[in-house]
C-alpha positions as CSV (number, residue, x, y, z in Angstrom):
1,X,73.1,106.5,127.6
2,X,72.8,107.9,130.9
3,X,74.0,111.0,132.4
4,X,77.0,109.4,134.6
5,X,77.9,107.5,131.6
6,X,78.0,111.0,129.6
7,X,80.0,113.1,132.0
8,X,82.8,110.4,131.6
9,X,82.4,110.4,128.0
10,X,83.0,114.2,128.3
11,X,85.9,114.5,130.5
12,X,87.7,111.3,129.0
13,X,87.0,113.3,125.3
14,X,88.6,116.7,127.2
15,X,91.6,114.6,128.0
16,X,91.5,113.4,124.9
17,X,92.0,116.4,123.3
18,X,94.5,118.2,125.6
19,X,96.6,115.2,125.2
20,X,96.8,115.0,121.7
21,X,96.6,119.2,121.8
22,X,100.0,119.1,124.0
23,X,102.0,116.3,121.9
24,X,101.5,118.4,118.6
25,X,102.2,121.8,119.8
26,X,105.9,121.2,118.6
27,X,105.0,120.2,115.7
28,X,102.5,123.1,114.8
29,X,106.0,125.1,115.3
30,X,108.6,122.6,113.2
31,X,108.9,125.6,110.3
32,X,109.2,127.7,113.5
33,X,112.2,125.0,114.7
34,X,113.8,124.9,111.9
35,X,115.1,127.9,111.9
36,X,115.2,128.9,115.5
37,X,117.4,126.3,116.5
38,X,118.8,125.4,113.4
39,X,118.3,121.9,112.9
40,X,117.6,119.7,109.6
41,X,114.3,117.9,108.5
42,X,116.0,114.7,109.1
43,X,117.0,115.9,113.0
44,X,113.3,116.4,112.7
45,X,111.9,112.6,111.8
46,X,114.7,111.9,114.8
47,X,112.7,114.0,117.2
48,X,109.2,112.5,115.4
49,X,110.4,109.0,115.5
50,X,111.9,108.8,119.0
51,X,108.8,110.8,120.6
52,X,106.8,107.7,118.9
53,X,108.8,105.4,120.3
54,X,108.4,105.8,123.7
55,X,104.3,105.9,123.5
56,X,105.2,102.5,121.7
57,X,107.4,101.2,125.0
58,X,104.9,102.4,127.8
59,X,101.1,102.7,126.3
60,X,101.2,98.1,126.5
61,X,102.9,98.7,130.3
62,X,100.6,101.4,131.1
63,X,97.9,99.3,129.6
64,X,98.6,96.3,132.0
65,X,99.3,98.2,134.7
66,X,96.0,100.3,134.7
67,X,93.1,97.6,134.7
68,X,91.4,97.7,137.6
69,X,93.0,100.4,138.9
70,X,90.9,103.9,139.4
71,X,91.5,105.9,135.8
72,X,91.0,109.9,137.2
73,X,94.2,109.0,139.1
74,X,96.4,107.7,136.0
75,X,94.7,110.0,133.4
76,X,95.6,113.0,135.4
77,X,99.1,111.5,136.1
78,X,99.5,111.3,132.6
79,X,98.2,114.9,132.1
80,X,100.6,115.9,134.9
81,X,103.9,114.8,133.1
82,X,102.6,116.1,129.7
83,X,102.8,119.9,132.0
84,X,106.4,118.9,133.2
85,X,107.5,118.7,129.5
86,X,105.5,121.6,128.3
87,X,107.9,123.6,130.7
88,X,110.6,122.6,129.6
89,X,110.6,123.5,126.3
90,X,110.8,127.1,127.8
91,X,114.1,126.5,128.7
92,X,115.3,124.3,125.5
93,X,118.7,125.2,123.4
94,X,118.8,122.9,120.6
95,X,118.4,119.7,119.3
96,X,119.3,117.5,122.2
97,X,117.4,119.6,124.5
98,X,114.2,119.7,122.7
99,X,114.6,116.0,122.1
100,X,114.5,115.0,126.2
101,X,111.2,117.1,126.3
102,X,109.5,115.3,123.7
103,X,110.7,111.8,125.3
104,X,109.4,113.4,129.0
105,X,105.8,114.5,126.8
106,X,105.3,111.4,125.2
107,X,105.9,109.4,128.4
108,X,103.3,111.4,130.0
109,X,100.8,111.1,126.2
110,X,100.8,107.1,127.1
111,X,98.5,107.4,129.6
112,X,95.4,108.5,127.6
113,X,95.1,105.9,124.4
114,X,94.9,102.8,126.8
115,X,93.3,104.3,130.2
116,X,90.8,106.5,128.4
117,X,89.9,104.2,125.8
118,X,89.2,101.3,127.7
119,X,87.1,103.5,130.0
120,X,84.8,104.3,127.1
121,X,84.7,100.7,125.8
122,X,83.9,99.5,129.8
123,X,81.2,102.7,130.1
124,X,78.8,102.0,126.5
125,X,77.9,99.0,124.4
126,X,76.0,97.9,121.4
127,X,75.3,100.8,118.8
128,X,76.3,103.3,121.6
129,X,80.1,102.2,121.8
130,X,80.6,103.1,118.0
131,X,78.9,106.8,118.5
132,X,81.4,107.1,121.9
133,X,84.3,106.1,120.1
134,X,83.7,108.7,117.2
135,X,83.1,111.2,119.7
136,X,86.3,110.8,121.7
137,X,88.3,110.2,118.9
138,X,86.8,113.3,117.5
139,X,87.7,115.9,120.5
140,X,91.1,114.1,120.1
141,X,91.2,115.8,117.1
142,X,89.7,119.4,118.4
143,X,92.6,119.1,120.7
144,X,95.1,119.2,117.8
145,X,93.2,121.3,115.7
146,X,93.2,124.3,118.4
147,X,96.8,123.7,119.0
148,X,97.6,124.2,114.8
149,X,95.9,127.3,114.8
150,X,96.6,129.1,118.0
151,X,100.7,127.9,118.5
152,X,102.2,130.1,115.3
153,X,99.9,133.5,115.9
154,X,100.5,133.0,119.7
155,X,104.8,132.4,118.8
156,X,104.6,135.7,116.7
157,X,103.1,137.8,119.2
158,X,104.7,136.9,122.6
159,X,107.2,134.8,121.8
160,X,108.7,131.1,122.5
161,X,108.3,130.6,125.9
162,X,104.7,132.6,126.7
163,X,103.4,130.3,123.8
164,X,104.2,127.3,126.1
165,X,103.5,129.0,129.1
166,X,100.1,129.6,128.3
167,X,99.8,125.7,127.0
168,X,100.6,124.3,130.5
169,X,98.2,126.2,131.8
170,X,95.2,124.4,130.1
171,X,97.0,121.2,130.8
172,X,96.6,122.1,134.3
173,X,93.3,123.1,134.3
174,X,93.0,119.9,133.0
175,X,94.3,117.8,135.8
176,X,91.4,120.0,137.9
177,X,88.9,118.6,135.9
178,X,89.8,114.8,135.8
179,X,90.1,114.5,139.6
180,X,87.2,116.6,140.8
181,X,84.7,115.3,137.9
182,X,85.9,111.7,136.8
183,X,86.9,109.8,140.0
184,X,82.8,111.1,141.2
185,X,81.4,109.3,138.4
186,X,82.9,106.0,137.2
187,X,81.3,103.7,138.8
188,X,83.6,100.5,140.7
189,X,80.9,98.3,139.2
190,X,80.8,99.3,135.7
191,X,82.1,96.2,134.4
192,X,80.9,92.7,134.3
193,X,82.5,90.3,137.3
194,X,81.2,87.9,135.3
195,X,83.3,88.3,132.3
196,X,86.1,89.7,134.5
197,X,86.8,86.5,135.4
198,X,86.2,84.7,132.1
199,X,88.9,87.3,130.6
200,X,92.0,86.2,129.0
201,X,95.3,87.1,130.8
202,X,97.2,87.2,127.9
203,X,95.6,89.7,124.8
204,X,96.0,88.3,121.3
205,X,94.4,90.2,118.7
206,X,94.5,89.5,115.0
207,X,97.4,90.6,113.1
208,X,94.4,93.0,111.1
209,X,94.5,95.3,114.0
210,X,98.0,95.8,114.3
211,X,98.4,96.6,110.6
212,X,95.5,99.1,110.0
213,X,96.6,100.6,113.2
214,X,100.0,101.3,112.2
215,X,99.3,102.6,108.7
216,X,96.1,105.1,110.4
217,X,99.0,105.9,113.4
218,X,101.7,106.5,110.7
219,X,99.6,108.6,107.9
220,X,98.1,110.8,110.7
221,X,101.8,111.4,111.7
222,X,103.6,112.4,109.0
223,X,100.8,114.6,107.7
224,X,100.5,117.0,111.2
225,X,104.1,117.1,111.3
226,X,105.1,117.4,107.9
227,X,102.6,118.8,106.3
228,X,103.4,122.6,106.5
229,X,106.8,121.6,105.8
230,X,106.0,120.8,102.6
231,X,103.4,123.5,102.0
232,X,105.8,126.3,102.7
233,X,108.2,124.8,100.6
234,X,105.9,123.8,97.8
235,X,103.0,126.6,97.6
236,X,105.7,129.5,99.2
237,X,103.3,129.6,102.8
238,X,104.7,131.2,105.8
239,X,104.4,129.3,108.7
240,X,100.8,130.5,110.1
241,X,98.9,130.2,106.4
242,X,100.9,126.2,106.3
243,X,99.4,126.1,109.7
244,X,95.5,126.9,108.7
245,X,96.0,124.5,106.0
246,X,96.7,121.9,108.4
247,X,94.1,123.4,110.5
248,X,91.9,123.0,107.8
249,X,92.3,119.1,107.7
250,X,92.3,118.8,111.7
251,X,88.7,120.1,111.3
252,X,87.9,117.8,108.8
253,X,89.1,114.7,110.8
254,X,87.2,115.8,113.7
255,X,83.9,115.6,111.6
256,X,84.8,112.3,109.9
257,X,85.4,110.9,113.4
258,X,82.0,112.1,114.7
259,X,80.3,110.5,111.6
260,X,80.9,107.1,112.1
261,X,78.9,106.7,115.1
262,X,76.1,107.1,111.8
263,X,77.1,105.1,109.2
264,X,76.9,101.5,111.1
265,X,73.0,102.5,109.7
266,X,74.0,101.9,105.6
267,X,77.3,99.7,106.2
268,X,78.8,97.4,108.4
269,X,82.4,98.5,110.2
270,X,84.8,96.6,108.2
271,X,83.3,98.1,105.2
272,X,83.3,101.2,106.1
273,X,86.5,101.1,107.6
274,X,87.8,99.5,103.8
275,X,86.4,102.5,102.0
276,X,87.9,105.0,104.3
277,X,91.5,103.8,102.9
278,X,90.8,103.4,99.8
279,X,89.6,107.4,100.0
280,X,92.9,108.4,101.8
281,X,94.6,106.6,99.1
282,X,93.4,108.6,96.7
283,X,93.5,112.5,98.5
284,X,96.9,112.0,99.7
285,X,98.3,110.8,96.7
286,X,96.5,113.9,95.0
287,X,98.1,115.9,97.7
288,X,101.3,115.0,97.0
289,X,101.0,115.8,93.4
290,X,99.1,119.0,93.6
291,X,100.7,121.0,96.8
292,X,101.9,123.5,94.6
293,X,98.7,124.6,94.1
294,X,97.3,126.3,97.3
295,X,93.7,125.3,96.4
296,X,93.7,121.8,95.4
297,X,96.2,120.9,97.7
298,X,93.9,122.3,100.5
299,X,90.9,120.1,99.2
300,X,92.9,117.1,98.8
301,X,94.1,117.8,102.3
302,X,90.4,118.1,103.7
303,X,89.1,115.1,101.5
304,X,92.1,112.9,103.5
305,X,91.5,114.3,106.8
306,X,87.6,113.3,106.7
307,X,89.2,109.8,105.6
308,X,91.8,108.9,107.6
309,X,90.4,110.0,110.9
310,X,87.4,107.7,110.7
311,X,90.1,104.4,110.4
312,X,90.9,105.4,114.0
313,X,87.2,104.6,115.9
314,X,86.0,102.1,113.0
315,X,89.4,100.4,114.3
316,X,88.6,100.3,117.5
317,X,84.8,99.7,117.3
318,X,86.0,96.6,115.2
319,X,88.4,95.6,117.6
320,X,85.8,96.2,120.5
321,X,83.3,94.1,119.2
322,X,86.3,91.1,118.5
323,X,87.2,91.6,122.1
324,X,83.8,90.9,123.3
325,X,83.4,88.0,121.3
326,X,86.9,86.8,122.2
327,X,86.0,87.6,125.5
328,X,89.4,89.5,126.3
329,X,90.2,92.2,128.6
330,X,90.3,95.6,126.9
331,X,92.8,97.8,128.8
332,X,96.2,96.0,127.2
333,X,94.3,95.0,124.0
334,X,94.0,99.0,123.9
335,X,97.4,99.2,124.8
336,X,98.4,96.5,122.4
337,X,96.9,98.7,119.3
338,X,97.5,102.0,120.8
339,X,101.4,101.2,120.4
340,X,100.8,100.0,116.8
341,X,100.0,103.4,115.9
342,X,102.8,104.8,118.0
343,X,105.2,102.1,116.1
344,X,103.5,103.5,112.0
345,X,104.1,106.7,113.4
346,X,107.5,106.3,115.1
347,X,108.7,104.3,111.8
348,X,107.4,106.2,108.9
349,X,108.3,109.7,111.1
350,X,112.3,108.8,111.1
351,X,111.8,106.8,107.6
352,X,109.6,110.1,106.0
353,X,112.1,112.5,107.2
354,X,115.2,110.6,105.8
355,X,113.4,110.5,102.4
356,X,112.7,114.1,102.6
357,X,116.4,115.0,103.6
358,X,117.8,113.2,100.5
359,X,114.9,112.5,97.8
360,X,112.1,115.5,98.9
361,X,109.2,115.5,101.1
362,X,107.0,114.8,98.3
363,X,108.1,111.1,97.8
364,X,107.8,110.7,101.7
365,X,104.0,111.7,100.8
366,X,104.1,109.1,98.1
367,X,105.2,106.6,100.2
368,X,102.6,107.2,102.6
369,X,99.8,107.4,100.0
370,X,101.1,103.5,98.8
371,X,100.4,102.2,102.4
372,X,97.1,103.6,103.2
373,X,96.1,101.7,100.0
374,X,97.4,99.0,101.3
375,X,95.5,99.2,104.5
376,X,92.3,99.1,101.9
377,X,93.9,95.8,100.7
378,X,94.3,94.3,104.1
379,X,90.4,95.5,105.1
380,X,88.7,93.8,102.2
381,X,90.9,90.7,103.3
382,X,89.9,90.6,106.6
383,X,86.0,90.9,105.7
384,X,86.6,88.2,103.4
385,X,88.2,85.8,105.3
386,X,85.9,86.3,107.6
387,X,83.3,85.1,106.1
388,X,85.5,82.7,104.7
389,X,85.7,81.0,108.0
390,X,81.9,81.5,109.1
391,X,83.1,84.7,111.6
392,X,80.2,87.1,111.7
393,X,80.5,90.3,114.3
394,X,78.2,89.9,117.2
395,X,74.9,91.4,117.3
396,X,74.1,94.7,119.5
397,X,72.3,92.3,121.4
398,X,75.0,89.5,121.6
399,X,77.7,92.3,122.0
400,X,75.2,93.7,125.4
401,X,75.9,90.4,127.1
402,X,79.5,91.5,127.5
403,X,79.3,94.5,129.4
404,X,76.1,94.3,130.7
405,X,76.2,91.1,132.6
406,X,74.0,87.9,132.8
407,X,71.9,88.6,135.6
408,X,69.9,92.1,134.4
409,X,69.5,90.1,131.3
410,X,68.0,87.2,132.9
411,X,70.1,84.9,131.2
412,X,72.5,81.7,132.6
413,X,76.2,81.2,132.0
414,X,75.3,78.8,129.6
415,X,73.6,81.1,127.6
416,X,75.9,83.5,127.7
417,X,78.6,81.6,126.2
418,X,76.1,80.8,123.3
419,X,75.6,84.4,122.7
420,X,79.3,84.8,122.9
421,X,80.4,82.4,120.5
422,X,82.7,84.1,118.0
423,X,81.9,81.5,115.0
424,X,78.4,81.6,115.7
425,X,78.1,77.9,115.5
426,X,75.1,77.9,117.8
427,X,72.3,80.3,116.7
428,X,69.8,82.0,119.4
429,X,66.0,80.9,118.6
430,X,65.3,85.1,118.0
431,X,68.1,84.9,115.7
432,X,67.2,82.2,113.4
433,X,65.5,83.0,110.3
């Protein structure tokens, strides 16, 4: 990896992070809410749901509309909007008011998942990509876990609007950053022209993707803005000790993102990937059953943090490497998968805080528990039929030819479309045997 390529793993990963930072700050707050401007937990899956819902209308717009285009410009854009709605929420008065600043904040949160993302996948490739994706998706998660344990101590001691106030500050120092740093160092040539121009117009990607996107999206969702909800109501926590909990698991998901940039060494992806549900299956249902107590419900909280974060690069490194086989253009791809977790999150937001209005927040966990063992299901079927139908993922080497280009490797177009071949029904001399 070189140095260029690292600075725009950095600031992408900062954006990363004040992005997803910004559009949980309400959340870190919902006991807060509650209260303050009297509203129910079902006015809350309404504001959960519809925020979701607009990621799931513009990240696939934003996706097409940003290939090719310079990515400093749109992150900061996005970054720029997320400040606008920030503000606002200094002057909300209820309900309807603090529901036009989440649609305003997730408008401007659209920007990142299929702009930054795509930069990453265009900037690495081969074992790199999967360490770059875990790292991103990691500071993602640093972004949220700041916002959880700053937002209530900062609310108690100056108040409402000096808690948002000082939250639009780092977004703006933010903006600074992306234009000054980013625009200097991605490179207008950092793709292949090559496979530019081999590159499907219209993205298709496997209905796999969409899926384990949308339970990862939707379980992440309902836990951050749920979860100390149902702590304070189940273990008697006030709103900053719910808040560390939460915090607790934030931390934990950062670490289980940066891990998976190791594990391609024991297991393949998919497997991985298949595992990783199959443990969140487990903690949350535990969760669910045990929040009463502070102390197992903490470590079943940690255990599914470590869990449920890693679906979100494995997902991506799996649909990277199908993408380079498939030979499609990542930006609405992104987009396309980006708004699947939007959709699990914008879905089982509304649908968990129904539940939780008129059966309890604890089925809603149930609920949620049942899916992300179905997301284990749906991963061992995919490996399966993969191999059912003679699909193997690409090499590191194969996968180089995609992003790297023919003529550093030495190699014809011919060739490359060997190499490329998703059903590997030519074999390359090196590779036989």
């Amino acid at each position: 990896m070189s140095k260029v390529s690292n600075r725009v793993l950095y600031v992408v990963s900062l954006n990363h992070a004040t992005n997803d930072g910004s559009v949980y700050l309400l959340s870190s707050l919902f006991p807060v809410v509650l209260s303050l401007f009297d509203i129910s937990v079902l006015q809350v899956g309404i504001i959960v749901s519809l925020g979701y819902l607009v990621n799931v209308l513009f990240q696939p717009v934003i996706g097409h509309y940003g290939e090719g285009r310079d990515p400093a410009r749109l992150l900061a854009l996005g970054i720029a909007l997320i400040t606008i709605s920030i503000i606002s929420f200094i002057f909300a008065t209820g309900f309807l008011s603090l529901l036009a600043s989440v649609v305003l904040l997730r408008l401007g949160s659209s920007f990142f998942h299929p702009v930054g993302i795509s930069t990453v996948s265009r900037t690495y490739d081969g074992p790199a990509l999967q360490k770059a994706m875990g790292f991103q998706s990691a500071f993602g998660n640093l972004g949220v876990l700041l916002t959880f344990l700053t937002a209530a101590p900062l609310y108690l001691l100056v108040g409402w609007r000096s808690t948002f106030l000082v939250f639009a500050i780092w977004t703006m120092m933010d903006i600074l950053l992306t234009l000054t740093v980013l625009r200097s160092r991605i490179s207008r040539e950092s793709s292949n022209p090559l496979a530019e121009s081999q590159e499907s117009s219209s993205p298709r990607i496997p209905l796999f993707f969409a899926v384990a996107a949308f339970i990862s999206g939707g379980t992440y969702a309902v836990i951050l803005n749920f979860a100390n909800i149902f702590l304070g109501a189940e273990a008697h926590l006030g709103v900053s000790q719910a808040n560390l909990i939460v915090s607790s698991f934030i931390a934990l998901a950062f670490i289980g993102a940066l891990a998976t940039g190791g594990w391609r060494r024991f297991l393949p992806t998919n497997v991985v990937l298949a595992i990783s549900y199959l443990v969140a299956f487990v903690t949350i249902a535990a969760f669910t059953l045990v929040a009463g107590n502070v102390i197992l419900g903490t470590v079943a909280l940690l255990a599914n943090g470590f869990a449920i974060s890693s679906t979100y690069p494995l997902t991506y490194t799996e649909l990277s490497r199908y993408l380079a086989a498939m030979n499609q253009k990542a930006g609405r791809s992104f987009g396309l998968l980006s708004s699947s977790q939007t959709i699990g999150a914008s879905i089982l937001g509304l649908v968990s805080g129904y539940i939780s209005q008129f059966l309890g927040l604890g089925v809603a966990f149930g609920v949620v528990a049942g899916l992300t063992l179905l997301g284990s299901v749906a991963t061992f079927l995919w490996i399966r039929g993969g191999n059912r139908r003679g699909y193997k993922p690409i090499s590191d080497k194969r996968y180089r030819t995609r992003f790297v280009g023919t003529q550093a490797l030495g190699w014809n177009e011919t060739r490359m479309a060997e190499t490329m071949d998703p059903l590997n029904r030519r074999t390359l001399p090196e590779e036989r045997g």
